[in-house]
mmCIF file of the N, C-alpha and C atoms, coordinates in Angstrom:
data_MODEL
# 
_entry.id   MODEL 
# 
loop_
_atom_site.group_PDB 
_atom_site.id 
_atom_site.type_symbol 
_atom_site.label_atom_id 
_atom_site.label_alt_id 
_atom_site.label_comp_id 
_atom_site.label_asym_id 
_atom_site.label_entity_id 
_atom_site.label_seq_id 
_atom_site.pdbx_PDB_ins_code 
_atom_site.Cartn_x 
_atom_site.Cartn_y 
_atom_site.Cartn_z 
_atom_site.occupancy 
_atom_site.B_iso_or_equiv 
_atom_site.pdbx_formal_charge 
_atom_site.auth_seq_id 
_atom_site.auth_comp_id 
_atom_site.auth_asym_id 
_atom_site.auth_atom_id 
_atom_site.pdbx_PDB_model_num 
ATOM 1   N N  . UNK A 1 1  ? -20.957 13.725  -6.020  1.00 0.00 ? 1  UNK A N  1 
ATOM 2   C CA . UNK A 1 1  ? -20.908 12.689  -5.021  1.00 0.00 ? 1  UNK A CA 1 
ATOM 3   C C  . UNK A 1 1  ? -19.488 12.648  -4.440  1.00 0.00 ? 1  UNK A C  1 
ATOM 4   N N  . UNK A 1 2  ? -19.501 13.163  -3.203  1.00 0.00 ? 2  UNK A N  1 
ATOM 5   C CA . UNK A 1 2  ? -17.952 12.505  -2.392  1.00 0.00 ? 2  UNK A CA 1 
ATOM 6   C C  . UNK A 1 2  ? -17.934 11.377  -1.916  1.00 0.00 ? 2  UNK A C  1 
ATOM 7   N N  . UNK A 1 3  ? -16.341 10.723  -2.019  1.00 0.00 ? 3  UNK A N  1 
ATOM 8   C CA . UNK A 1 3  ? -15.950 9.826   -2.109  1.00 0.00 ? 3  UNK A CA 1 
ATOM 9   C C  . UNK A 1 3  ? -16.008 8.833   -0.536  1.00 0.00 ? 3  UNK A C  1 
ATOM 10  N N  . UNK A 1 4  ? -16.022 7.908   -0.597  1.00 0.00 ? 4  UNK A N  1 
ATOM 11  C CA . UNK A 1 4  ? -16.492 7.463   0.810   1.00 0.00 ? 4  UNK A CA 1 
ATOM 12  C C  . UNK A 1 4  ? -15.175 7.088   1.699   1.00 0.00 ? 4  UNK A C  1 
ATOM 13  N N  . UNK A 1 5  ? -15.348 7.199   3.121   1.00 0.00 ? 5  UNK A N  1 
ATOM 14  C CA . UNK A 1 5  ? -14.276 7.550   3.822   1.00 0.00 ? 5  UNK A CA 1 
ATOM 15  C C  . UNK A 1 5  ? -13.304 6.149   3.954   1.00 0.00 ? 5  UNK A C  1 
ATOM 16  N N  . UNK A 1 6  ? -13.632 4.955   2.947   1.00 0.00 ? 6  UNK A N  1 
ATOM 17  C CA . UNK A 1 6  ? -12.583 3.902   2.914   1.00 0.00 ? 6  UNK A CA 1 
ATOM 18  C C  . UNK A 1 6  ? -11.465 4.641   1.474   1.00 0.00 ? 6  UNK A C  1 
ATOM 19  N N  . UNK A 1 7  ? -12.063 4.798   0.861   1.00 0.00 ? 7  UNK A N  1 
ATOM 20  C CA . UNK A 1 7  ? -11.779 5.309   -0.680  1.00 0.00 ? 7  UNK A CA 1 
ATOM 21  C C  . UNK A 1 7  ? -10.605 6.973   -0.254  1.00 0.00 ? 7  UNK A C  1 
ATOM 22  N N  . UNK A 1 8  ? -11.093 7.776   0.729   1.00 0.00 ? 8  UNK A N  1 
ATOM 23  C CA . UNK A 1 8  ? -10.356 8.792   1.439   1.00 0.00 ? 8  UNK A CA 1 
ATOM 24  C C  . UNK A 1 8  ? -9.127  8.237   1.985   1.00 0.00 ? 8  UNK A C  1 
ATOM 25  N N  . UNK A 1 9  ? -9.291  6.910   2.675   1.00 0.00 ? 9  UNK A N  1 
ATOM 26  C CA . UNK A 1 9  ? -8.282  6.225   3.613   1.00 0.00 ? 9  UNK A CA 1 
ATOM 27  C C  . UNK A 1 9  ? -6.976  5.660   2.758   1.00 0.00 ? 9  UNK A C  1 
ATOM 28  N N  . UNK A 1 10 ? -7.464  4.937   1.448   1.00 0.00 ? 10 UNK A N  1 
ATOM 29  C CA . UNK A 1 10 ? -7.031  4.184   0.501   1.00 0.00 ? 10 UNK A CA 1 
ATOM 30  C C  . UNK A 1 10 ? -6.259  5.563   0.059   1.00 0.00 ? 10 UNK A C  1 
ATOM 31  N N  . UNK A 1 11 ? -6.627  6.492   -0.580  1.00 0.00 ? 11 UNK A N  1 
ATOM 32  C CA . UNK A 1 11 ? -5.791  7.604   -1.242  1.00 0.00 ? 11 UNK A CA 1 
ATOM 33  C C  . UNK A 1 11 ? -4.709  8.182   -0.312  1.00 0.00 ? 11 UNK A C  1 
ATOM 34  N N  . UNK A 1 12 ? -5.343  8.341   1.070   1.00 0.00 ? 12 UNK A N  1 
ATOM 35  C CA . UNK A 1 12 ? -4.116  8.784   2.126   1.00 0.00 ? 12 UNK A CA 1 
ATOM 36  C C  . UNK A 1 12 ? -2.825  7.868   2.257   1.00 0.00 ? 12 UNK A C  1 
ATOM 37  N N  . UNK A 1 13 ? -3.129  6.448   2.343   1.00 0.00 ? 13 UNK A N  1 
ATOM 38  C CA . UNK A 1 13 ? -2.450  5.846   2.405   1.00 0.00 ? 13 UNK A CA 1 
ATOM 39  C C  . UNK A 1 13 ? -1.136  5.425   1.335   1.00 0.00 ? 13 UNK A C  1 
ATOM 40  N N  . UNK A 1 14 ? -2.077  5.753   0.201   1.00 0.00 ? 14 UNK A N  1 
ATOM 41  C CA . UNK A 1 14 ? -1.203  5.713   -0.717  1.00 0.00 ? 14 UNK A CA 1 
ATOM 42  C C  . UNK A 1 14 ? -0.670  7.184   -1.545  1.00 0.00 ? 14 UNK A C  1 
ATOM 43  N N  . UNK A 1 15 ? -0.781  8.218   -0.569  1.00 0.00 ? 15 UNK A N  1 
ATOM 44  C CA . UNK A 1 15 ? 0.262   9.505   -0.638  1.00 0.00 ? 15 UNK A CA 1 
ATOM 45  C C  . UNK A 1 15 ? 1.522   9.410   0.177   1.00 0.00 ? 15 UNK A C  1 
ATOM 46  N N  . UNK A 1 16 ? 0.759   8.880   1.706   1.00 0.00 ? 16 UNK A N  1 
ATOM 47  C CA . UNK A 1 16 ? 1.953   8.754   2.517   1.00 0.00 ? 16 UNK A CA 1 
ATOM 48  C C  . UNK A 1 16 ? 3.035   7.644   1.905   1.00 0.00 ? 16 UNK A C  1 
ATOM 49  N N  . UNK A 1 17 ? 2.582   6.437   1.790   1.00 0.00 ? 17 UNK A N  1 
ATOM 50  C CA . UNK A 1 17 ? 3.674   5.830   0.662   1.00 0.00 ? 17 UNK A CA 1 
ATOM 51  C C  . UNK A 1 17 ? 4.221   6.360   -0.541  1.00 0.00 ? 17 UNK A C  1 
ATOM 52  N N  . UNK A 1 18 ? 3.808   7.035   -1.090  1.00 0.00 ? 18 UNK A N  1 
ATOM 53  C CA . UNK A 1 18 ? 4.492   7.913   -1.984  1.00 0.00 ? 18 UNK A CA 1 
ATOM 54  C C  . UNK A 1 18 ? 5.564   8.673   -1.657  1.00 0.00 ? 18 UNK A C  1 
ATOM 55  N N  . UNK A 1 19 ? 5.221   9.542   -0.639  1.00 0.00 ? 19 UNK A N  1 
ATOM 56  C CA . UNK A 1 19 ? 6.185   10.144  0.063   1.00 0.00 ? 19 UNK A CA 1 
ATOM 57  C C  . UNK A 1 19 ? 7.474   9.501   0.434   1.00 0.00 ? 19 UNK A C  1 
ATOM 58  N N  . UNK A 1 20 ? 6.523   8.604   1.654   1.00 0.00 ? 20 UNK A N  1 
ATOM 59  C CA . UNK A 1 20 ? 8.045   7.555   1.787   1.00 0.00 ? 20 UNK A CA 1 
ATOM 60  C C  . UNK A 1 20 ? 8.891   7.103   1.126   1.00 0.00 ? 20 UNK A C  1 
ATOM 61  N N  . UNK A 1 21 ? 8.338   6.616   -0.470  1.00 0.00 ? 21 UNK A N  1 
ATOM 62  C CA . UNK A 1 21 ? 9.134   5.677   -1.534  1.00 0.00 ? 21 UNK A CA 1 
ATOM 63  C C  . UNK A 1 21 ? 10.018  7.147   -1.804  1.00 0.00 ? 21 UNK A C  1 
ATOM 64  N N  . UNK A 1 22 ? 9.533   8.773   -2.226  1.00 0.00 ? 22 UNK A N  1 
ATOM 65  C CA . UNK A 1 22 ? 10.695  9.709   -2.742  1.00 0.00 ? 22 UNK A CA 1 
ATOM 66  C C  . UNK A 1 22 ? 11.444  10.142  -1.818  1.00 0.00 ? 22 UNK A C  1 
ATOM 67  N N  . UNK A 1 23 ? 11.695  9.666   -0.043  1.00 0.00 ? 23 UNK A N  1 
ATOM 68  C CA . UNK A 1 23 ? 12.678  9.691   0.730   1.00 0.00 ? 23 UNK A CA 1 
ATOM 69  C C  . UNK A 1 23 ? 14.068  9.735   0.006   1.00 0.00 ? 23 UNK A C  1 
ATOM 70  N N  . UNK A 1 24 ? 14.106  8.456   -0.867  1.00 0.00 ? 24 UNK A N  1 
ATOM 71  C CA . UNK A 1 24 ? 16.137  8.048   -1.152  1.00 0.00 ? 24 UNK A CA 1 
ATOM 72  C C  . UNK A 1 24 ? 16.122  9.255   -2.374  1.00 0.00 ? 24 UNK A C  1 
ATOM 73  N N  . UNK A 1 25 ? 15.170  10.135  -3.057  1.00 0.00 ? 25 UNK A N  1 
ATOM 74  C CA . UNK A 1 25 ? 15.596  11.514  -3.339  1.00 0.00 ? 25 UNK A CA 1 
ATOM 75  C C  . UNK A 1 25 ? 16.074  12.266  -3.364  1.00 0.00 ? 25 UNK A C  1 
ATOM 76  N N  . UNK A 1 26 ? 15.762  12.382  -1.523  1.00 0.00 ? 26 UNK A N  1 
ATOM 77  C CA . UNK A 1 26 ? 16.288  13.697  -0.878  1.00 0.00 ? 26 UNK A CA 1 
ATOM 78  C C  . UNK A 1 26 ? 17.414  13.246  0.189   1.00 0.00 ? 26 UNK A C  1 
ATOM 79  N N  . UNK A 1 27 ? 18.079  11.864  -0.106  1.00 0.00 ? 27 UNK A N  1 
ATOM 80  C CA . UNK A 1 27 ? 19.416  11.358  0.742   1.00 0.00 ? 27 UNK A CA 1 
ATOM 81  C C  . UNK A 1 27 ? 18.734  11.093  1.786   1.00 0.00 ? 27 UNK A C  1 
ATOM 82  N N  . UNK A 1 28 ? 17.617  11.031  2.176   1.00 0.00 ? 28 UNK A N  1 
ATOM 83  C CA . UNK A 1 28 ? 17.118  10.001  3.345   1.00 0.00 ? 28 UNK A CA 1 
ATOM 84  C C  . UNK A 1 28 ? 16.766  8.592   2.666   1.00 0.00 ? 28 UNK A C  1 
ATOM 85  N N  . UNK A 1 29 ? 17.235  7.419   4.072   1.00 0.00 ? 29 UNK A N  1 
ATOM 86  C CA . UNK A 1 29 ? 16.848  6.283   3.694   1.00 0.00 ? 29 UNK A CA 1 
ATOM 87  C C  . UNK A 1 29 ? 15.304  5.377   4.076   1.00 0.00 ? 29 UNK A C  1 
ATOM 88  N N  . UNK A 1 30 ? 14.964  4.924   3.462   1.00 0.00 ? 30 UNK A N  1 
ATOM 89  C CA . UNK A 1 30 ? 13.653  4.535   3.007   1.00 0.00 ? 30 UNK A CA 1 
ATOM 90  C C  . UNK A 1 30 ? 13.537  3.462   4.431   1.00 0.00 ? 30 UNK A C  1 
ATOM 91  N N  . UNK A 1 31 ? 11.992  3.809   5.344   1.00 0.00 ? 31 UNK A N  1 
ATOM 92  C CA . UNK A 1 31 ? 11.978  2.687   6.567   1.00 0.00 ? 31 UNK A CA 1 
ATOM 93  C C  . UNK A 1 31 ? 10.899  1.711   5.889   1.00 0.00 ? 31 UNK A C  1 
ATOM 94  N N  . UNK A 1 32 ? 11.645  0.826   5.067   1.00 0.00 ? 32 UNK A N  1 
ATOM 95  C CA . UNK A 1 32 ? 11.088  -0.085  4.066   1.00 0.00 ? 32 UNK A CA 1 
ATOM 96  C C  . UNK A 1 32 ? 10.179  -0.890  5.132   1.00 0.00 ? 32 UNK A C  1 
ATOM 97  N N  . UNK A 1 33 ? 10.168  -1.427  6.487   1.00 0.00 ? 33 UNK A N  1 
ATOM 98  C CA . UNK A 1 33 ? 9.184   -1.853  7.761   1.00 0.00 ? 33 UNK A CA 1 
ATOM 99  C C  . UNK A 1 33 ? 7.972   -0.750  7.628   1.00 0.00 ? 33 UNK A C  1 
ATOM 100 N N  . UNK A 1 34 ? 7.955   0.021   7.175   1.00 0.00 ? 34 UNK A N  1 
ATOM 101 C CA . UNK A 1 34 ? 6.947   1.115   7.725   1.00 0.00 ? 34 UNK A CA 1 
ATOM 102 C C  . UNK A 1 34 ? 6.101   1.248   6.257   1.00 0.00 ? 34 UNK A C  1 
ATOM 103 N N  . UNK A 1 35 ? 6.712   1.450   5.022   1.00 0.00 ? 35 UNK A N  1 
ATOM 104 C CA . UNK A 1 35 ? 6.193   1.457   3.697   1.00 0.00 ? 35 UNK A CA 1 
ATOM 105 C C  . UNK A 1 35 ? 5.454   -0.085  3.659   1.00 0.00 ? 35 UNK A C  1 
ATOM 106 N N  . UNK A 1 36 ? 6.048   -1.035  3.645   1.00 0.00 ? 36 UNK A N  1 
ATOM 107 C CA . UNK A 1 36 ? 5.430   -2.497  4.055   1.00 0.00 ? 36 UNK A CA 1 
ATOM 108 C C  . UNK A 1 36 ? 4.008   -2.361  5.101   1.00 0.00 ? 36 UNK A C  1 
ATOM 109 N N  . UNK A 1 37 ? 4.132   -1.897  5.795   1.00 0.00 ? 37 UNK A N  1 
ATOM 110 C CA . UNK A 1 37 ? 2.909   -1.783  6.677   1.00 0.00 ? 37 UNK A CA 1 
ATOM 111 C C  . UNK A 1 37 ? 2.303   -1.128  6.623   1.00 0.00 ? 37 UNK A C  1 
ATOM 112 N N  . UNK A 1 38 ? 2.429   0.089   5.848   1.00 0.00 ? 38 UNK A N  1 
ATOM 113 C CA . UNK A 1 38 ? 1.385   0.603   5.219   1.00 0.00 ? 38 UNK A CA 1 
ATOM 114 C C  . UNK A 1 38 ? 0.587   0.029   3.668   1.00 0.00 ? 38 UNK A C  1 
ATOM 115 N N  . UNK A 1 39 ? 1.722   -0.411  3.345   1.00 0.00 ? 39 UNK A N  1 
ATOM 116 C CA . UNK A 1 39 ? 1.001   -1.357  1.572   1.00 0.00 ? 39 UNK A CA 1 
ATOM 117 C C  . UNK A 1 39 ? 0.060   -2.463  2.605   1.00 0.00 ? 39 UNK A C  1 
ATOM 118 N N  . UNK A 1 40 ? 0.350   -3.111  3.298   1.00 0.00 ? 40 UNK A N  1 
ATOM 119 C CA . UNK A 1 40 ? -0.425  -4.288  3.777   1.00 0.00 ? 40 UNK A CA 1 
ATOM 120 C C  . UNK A 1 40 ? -1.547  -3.314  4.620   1.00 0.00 ? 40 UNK A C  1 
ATOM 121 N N  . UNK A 1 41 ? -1.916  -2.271  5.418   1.00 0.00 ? 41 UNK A N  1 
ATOM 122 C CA . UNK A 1 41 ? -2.989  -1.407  5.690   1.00 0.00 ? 41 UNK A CA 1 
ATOM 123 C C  . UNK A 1 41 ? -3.602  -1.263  4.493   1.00 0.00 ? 41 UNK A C  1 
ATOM 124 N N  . UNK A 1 42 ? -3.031  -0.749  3.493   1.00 0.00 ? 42 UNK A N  1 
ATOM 125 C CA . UNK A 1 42 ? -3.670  -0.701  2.261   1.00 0.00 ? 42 UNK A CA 1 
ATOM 126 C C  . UNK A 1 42 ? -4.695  -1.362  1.319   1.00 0.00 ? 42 UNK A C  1 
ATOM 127 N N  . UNK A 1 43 ? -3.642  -2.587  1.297   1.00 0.00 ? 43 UNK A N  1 
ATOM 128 C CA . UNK A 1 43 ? -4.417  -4.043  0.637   1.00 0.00 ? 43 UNK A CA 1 
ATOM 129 C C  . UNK A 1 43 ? -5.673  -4.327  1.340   1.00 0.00 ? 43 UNK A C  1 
ATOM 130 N N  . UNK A 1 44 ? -5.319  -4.188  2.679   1.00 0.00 ? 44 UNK A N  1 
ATOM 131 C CA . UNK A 1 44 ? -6.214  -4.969  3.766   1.00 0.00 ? 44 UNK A CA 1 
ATOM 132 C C  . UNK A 1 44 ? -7.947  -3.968  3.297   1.00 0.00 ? 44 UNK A C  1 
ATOM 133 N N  . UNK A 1 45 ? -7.529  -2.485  3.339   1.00 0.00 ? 45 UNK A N  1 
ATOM 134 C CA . UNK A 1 45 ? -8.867  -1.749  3.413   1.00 0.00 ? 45 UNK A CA 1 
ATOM 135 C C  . UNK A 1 45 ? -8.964  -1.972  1.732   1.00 0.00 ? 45 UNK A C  1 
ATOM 136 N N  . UNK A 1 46 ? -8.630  -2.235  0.377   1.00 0.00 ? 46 UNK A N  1 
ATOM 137 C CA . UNK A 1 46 ? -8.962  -2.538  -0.741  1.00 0.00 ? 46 UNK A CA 1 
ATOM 138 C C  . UNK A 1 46 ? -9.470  -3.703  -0.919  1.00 0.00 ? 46 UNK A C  1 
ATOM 139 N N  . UNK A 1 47 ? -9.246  -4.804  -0.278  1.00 0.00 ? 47 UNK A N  1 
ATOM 140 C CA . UNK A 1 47 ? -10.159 -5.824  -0.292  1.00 0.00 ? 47 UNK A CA 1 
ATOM 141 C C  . UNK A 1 47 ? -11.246 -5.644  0.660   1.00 0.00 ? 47 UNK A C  1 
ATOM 142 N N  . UNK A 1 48 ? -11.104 -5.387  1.612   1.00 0.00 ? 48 UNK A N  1 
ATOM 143 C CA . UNK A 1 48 ? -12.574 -4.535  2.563   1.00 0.00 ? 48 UNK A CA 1 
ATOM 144 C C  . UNK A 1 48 ? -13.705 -4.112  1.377   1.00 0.00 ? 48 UNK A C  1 
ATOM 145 N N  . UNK A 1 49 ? -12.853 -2.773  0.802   1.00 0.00 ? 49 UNK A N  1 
ATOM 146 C CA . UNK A 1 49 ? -13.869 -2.196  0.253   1.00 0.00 ? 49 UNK A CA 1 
ATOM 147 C C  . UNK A 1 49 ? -14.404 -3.012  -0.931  1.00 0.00 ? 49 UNK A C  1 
ATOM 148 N N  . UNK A 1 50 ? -13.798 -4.003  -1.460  1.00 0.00 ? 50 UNK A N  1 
ATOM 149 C CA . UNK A 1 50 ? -14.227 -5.226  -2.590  1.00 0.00 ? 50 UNK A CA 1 
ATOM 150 C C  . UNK A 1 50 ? -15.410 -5.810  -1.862  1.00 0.00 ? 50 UNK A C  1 
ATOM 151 N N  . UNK A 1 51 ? -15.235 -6.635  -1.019  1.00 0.00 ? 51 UNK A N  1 
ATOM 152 C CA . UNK A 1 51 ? -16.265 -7.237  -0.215  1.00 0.00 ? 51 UNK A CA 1 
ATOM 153 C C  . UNK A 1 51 ? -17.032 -6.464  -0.033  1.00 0.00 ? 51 UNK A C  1 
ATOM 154 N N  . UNK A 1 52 ? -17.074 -5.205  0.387   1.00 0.00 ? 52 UNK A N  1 
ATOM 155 C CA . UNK A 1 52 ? -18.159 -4.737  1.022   1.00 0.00 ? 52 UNK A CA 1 
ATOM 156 C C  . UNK A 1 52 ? -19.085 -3.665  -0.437  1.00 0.00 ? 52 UNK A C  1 
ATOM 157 N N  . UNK A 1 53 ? -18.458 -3.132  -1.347  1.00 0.00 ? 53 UNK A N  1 
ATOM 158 C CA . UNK A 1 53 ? -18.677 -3.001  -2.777  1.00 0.00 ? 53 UNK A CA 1 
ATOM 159 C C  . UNK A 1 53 ? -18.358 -3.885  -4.224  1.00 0.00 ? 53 UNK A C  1 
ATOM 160 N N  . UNK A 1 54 ? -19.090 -4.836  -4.842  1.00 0.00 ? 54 UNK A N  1 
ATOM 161 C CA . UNK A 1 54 ? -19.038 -6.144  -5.294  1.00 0.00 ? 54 UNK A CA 1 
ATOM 162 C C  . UNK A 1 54 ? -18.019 -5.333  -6.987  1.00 0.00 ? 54 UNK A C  1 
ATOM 163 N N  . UNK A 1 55 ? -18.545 -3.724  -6.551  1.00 0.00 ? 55 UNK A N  1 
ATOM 164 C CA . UNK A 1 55 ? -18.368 -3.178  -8.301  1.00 0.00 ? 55 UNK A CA 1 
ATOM 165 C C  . UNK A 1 55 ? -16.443 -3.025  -7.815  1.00 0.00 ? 55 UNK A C  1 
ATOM 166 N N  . UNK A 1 56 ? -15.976 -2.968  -6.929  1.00 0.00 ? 56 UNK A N  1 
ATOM 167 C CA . UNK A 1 56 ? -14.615 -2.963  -6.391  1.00 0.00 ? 56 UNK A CA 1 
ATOM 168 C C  . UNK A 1 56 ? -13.724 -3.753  -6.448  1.00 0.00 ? 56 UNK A C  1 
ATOM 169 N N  . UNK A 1 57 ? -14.192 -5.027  -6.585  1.00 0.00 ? 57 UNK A N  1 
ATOM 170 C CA . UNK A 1 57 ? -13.718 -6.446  -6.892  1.00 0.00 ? 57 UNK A CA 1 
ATOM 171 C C  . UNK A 1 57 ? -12.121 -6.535  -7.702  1.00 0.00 ? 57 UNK A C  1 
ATOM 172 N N  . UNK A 1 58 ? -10.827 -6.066  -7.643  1.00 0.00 ? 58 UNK A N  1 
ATOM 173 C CA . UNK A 1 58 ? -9.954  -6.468  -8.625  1.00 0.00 ? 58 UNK A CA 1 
ATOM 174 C C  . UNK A 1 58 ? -8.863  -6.805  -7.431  1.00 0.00 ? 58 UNK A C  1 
ATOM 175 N N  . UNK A 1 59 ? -9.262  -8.103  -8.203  1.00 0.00 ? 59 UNK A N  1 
ATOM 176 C CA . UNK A 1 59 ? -8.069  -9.304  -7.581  1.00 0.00 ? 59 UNK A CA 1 
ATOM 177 C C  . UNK A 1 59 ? -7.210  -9.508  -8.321  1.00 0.00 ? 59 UNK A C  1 
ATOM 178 N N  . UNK A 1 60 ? -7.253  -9.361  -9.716  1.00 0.00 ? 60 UNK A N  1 
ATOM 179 C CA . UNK A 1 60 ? -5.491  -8.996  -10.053 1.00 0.00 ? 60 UNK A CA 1 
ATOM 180 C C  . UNK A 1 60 ? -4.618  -7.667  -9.370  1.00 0.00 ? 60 UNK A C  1 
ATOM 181 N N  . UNK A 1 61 ? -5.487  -6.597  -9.302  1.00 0.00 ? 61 UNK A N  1 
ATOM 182 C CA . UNK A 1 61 ? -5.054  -5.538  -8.324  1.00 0.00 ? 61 UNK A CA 1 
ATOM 183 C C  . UNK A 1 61 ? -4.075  -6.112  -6.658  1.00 0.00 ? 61 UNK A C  1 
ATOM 184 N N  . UNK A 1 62 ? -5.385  -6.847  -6.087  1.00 0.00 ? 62 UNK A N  1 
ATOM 185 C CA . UNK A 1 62 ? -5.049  -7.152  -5.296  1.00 0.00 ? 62 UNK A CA 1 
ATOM 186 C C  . UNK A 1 62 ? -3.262  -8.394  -5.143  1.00 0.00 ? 62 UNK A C  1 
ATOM 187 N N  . UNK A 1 63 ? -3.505  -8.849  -6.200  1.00 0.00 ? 63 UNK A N  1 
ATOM 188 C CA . UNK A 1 63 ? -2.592  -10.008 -6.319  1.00 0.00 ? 63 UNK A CA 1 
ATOM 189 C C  . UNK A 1 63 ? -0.803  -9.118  -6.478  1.00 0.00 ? 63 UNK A C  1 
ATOM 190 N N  . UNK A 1 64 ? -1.065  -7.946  -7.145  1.00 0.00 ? 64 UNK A N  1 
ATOM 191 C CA . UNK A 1 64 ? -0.114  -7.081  -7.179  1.00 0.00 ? 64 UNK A CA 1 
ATOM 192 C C  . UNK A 1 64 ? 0.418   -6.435  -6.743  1.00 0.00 ? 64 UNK A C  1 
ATOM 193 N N  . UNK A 1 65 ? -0.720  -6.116  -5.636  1.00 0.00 ? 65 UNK A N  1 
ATOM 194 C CA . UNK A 1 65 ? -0.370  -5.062  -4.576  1.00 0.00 ? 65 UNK A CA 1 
ATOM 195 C C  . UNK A 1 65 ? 0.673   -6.492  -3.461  1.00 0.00 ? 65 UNK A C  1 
ATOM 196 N N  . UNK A 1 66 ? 0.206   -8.051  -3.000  1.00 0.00 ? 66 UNK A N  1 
ATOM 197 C CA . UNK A 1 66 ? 0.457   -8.908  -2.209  1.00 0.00 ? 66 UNK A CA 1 
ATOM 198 C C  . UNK A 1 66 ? 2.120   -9.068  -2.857  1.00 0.00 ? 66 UNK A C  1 
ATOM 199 N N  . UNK A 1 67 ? 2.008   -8.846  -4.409  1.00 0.00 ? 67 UNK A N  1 
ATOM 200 C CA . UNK A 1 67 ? 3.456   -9.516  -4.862  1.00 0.00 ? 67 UNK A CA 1 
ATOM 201 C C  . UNK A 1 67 ? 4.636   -8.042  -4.212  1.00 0.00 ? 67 UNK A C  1 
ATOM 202 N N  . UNK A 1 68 ? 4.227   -7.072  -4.708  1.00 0.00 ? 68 UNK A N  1 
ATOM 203 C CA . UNK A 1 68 ? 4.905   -5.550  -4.392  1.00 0.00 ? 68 UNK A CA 1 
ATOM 204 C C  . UNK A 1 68 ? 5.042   -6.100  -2.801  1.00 0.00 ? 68 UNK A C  1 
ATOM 205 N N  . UNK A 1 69 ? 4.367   -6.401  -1.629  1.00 0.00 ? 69 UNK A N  1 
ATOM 206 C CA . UNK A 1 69 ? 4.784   -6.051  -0.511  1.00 0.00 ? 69 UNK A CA 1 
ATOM 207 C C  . UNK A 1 69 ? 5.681   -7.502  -0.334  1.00 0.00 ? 69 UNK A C  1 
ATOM 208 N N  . UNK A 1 70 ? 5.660   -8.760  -0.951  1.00 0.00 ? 70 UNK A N  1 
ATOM 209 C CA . UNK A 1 70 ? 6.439   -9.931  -0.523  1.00 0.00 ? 70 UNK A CA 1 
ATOM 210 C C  . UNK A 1 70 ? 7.760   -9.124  -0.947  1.00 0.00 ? 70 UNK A C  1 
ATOM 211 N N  . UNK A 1 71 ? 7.736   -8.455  -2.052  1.00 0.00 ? 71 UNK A N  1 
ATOM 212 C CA . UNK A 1 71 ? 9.456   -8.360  -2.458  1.00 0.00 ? 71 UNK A CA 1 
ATOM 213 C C  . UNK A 1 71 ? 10.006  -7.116  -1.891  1.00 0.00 ? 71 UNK A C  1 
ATOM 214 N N  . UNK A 1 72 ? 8.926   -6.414  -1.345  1.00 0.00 ? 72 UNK A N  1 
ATOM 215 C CA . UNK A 1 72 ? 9.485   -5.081  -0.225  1.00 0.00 ? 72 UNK A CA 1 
ATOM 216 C C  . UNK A 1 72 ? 10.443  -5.583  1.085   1.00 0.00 ? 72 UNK A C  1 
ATOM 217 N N  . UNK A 1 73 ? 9.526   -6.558  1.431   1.00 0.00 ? 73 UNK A N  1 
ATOM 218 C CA . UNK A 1 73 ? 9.478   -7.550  2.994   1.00 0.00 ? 73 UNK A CA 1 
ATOM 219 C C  . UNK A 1 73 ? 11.082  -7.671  2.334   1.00 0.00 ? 73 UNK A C  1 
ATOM 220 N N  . UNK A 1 74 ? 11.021  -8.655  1.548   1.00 0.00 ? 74 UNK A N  1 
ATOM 221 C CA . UNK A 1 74 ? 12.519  -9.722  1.375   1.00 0.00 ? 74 UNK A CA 1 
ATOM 222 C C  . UNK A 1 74 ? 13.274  -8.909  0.954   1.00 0.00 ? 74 UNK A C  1 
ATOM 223 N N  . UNK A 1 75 ? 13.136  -7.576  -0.068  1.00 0.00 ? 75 UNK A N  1 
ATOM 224 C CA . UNK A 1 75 ? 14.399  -7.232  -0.197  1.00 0.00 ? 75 UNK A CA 1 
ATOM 225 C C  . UNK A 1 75 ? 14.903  -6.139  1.473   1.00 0.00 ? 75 UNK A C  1 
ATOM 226 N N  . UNK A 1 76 ? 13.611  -6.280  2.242   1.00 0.00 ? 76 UNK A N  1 
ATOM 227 C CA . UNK A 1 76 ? 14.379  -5.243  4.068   1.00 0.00 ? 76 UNK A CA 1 
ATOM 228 C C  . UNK A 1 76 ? 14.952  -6.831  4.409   1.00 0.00 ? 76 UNK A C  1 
ATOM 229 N N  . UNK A 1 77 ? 14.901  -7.784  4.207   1.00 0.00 ? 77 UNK A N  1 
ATOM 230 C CA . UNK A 1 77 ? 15.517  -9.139  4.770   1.00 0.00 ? 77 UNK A CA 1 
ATOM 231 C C  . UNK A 1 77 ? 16.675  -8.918  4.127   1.00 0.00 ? 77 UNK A C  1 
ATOM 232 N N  . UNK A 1 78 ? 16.850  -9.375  3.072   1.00 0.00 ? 78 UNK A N  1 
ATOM 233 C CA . UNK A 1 78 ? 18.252  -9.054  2.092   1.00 0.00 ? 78 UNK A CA 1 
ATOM 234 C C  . UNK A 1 78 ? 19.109  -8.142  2.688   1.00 0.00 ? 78 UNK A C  1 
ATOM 235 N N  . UNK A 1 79 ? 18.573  -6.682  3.208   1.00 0.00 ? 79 UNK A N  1 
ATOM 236 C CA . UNK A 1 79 ? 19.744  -5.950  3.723   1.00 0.00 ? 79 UNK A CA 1 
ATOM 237 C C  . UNK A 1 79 ? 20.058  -5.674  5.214   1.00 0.00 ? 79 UNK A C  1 
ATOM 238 N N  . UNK A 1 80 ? 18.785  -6.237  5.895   1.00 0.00 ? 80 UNK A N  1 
ATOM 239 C CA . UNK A 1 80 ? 19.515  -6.815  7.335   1.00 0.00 ? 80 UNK A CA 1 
ATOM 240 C C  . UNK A 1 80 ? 20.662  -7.541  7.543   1.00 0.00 ? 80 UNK A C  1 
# 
């Protein structure tokens, strides 16, 4: 069985953030606006796919993923 094309979206999304986060690696700096908006694309299609699959349901997940992007947000505030 292949995986359905929210579940495809969810994994892309969270390679390209991967990527982004091993930027300060390679002496590039991290566009912490852009990693943020992709975690919140993220969240957004993981609770989608909750609602719309009942067996998907993790709202502590979700609650973790909301805390990770508040302290992404504030610490790009912090260094503005």
């Amino acid at each position: 069985m292949s995986p359905s094309a929210l579940t495809t979206l969810n994994l892309l999304l969270l390679l390209v953030i991967a990527l982004l986060l091993f930027l300060p690696v390679l002496g590039h700096p991290v566009p912490l606006l852009l990693v943020a908006g992709l975690l919140a694309l993220r969240l957004s299609v993981r609770v989608y796919q909750g609602y719309k699959t009942p067996a998907l349901q993790r709202p502590v997940a979700w609650i973790m993923d909301a805390a990770l992007l508040a302290l992404l947000l504030w610490q790009g505030r912090q260094e503005a």
